[in-house]
C-alpha positions as CSV (number, residue, x, y, z in Angstrom):
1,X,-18.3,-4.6,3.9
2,X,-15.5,-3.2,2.0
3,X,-12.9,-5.0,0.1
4,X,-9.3,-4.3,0.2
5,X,-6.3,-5.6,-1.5
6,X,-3.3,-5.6,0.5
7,X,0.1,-5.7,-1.1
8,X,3.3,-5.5,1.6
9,X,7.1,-6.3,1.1
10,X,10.1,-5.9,3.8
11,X,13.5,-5.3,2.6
12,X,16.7,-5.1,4.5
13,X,20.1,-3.8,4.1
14,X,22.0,-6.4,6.2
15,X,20.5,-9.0,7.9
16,X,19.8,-8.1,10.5
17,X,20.6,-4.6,9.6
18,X,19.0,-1.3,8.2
19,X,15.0,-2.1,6.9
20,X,12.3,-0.9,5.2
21,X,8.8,-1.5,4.7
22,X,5.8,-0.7,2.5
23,X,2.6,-1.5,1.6
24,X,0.4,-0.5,-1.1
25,X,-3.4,-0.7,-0.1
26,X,-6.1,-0.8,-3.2
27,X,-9.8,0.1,-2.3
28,X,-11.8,-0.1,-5.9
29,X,-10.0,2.4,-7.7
30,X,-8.4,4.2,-4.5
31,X,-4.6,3.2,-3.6
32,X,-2.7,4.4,-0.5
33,X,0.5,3.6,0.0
34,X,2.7,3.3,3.5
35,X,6.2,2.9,4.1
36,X,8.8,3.4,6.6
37,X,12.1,2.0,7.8
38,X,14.0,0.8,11.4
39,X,17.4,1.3,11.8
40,X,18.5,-2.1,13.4
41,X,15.6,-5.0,12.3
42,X,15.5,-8.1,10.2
43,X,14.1,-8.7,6.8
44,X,11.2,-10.9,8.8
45,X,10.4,-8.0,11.2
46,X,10.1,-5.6,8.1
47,X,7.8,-8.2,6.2
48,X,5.7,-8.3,9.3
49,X,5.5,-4.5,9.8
50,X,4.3,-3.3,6.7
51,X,1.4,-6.2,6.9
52,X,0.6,-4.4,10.6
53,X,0.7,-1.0,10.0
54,X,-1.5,-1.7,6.3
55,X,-3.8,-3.4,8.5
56,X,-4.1,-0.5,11.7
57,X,-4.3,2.0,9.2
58,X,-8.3,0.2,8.4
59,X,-10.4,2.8,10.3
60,X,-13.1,0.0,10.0
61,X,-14.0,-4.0,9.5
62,X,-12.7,-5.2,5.9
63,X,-12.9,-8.1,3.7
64,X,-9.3,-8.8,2.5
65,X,-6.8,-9.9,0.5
66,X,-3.4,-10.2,1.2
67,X,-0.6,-10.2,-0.7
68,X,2.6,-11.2,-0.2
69,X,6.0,-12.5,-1.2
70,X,6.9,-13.8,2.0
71,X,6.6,-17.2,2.8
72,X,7.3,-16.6,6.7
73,X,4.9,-14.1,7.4
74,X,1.6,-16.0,5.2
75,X,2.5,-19.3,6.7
76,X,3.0,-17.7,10.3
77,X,-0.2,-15.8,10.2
78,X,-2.0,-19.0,8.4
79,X,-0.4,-22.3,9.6
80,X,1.8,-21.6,12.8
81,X,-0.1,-18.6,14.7
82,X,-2.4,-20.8,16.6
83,X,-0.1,-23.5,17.6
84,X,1.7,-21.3,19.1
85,X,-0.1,-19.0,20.8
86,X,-2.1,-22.7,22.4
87,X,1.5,-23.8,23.7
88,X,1.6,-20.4,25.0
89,X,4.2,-18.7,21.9
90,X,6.4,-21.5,22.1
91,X,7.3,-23.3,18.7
92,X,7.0,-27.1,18.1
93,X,10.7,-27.9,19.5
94,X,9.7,-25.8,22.3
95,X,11.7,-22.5,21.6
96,X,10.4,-19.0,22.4
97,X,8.2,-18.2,19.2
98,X,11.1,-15.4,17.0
99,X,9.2,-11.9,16.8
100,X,6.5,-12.8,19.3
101,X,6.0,-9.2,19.8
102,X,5.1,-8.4,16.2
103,X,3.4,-11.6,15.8
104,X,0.8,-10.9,19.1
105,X,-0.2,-7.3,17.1
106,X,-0.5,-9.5,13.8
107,X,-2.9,-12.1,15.5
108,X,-4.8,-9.0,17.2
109,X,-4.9,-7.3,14.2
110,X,-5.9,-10.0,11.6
111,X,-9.1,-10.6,13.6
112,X,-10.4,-7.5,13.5
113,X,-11.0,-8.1,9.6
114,X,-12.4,-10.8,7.2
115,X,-9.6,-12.5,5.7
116,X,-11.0,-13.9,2.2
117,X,-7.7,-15.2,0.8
118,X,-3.9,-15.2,1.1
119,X,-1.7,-14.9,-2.1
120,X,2.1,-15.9,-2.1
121,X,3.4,-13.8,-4.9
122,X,6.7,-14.6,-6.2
123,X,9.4,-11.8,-5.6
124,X,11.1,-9.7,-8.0
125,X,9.2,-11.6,-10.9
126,X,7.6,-8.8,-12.5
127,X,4.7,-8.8,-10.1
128,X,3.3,-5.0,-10.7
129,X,2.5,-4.2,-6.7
130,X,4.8,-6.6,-5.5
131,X,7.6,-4.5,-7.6
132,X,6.4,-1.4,-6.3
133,X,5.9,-2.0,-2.4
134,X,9.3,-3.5,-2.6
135,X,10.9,-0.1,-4.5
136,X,8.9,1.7,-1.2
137,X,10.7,-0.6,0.9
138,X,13.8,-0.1,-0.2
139,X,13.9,3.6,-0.5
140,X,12.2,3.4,2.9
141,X,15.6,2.4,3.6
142,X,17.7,5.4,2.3
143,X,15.8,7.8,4.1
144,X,18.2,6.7,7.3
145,X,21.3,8.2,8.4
């Protein structure tokens, strides 16, 4: 099985407001990157978004690691994601789960692959691919009217 390293990063101009995402996937020596932005979003939404679209661009089962500076999005996918989808996407205090709809692709998504390890990079700290996904995101960004 192949091993990919998954670097992502959400930005947002506003909050909520105009967003961008990116994500830089590393295959051995190969990199891709992906970016792209929304017009109206949150900086949660974009975090989640450039995870999802990094993972459906896989055309087939991966071993991963993911990396990422946002604590919402690893501790969702890691800790939260199946309480809530067993009290049927509600959170602890019994609120509609925020995002379900990205979250329910994240969940399909994220089984389709092997996850071998989550890593919580700290942002703008110098981070090589953390620094460059979030550059991505943020001229992601500019690129709307």
């Amino acid at each position: 099985m192949k091993h990919v390293d998954i670097f992502t990063d959400g930005a947002c101009s506003g909050n909520p407001g105009k967003g961008g995402w990116a994500a830089l996937l590393r295959y051995g020596a190969k990199e891709k990157t992906l970016s792209g932005a929304e017009a109206q979003t949150t900086n949660n939404r974009m975090e989640m978004t450039a995870l999802i679209e990094a993972l459906s661009s896989l055309k087939e089962k991966c071993s991963l690691t993911l990396y990422t500076d946002s604590q919402y999005l690893m501790n969702g996918s890691t800790k939260w994601l199946p309480s809530w989808k067993a009290k049927g996407w509600k959170t602890a205090a019994k609120k509609d789960v925020l995002n379900v709809d990205l979250w329910k692709k994240l969940d399909d998504l994220l089984q389709k692959h092997q996850i071998e390890e989550w890593i919580w990079v700290k942002g703008h700290n110098g981070h090589l691919e953390n620094e460059t996904v979030d550059t991505l995101a943020r001229e992601a960004i500019l690129t709307l009217k």
